[in-house]
C-alpha positions in Angstrom: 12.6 5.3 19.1 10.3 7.4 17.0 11.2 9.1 14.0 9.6 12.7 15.3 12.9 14.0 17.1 15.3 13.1 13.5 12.7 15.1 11.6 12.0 17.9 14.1 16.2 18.3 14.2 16.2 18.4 10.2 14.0 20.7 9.8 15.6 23.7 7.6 13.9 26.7 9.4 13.6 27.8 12.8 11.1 26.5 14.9 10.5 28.7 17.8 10.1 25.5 20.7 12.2 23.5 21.8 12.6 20.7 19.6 13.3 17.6 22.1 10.2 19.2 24.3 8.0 19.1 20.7 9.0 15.5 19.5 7.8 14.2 23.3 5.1 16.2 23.3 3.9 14.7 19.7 5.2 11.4 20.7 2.6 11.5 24.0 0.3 12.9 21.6 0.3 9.7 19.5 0.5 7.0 22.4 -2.1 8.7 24.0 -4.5 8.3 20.3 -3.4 4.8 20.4 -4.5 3.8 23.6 -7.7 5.2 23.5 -8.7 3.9 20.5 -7.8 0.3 22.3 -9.1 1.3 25.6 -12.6 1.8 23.2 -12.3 -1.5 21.4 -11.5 -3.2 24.7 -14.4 -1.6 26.1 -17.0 -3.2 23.3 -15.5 -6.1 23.9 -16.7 -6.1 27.4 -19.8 -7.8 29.1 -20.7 -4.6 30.6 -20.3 -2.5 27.8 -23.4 -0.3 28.4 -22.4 0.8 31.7 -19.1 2.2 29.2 -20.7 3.9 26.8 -19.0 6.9 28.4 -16.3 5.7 28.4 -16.0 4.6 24.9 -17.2 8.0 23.6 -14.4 10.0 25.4 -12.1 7.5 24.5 -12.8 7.8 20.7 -13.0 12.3 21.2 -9.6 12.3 23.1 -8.3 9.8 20.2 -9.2 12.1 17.5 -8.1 15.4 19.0 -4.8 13.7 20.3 -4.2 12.5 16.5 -5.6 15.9 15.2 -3.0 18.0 17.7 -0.3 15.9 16.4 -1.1 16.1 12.9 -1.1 19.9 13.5 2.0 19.8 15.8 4.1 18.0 12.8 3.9 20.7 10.3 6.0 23.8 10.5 5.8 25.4 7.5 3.8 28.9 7.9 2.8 27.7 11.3 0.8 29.7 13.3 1.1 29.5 16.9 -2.5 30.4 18.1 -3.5 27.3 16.2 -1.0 25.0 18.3 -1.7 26.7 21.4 -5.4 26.2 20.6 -4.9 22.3 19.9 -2.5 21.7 22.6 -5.4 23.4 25.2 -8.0 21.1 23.8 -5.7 17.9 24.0 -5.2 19.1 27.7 -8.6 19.3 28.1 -9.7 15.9 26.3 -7.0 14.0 28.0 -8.1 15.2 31.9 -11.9 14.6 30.7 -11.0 10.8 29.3 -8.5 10.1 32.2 -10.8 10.9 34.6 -13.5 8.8 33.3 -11.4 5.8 32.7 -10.0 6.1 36.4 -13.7 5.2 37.3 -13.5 2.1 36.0 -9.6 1.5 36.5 -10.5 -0.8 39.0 -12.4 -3.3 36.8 -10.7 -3.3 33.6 -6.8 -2.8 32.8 -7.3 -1.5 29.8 -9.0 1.9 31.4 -6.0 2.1 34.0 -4.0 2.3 31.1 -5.7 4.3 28.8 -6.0 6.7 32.3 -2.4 6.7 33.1 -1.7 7.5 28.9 -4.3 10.3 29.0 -2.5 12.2 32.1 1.1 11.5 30.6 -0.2 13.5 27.6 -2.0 16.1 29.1 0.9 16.9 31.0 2.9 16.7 27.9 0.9 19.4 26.6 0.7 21.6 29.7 4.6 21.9 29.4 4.7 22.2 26.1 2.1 25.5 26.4 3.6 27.3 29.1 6.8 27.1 26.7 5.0 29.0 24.0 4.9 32.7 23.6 
């Protein structure tokens, strides 16, 4: 168990989402940092890694926005909801761009199955998360 739901709950001022729906969402959006950023290392560490370069690059941009959107996502105070709606769209969008490339080479190396199946848990994540937001 993380520690984002506890904080999200004892947070003194309103927050306008669902809290449970938020801590998940940020939760995603740090597993799904985390596995990239291994899927990438795995992927230099394979023989083939020039036929990954791809791979490894939209690992490491779906890492940082993932990280970046939960950084953002953490901190309530004067939030402004274009900003999370803006980060949470962009996450979407890295995650269906890294999952799709790592399905192409699912087949061949666990690590991008996982990293794959990571990637779409977040992006959905995020999708839910948006059409929650006013």
């Amino acid at each position: 168990m993380t520690a984002t739901l506890p904080m999200l709950e004892n947070y003194p001022n309103p927050i306008e989402l669902d809290r449970g729906k938020l801590a998940a969402t940020i939760d995603a959006l740090d597993d799904c940092a985390e596995a990239c950023t291994a899927c990438a290392e795995a992927c230099l560490g394979e023989p083939d890694v020039a036929e990954l370069t791809m791979c490894i690059r939209t690992n490491l941009d779906c890492a940082d926005v993932c990280a970046s959107a939960a950084r953002v996502l953490t901190r309530w105070t004067g939030y402004d909801a274009a900003i999370g709606r803006a980060m949470l769209e962009a996450c979407a969008t890295a995650c269906a761009v890294c999952a799709a490339e790592c399905e192409r080479h699912a087949a061949k190396h666990e690590h991008c199955r996982i990293c794959a199946e990571a990637c779409r848990s977040c992006e959905q994540s995020c999708r839910d998360l948006l059409a929650t937001m006013v």
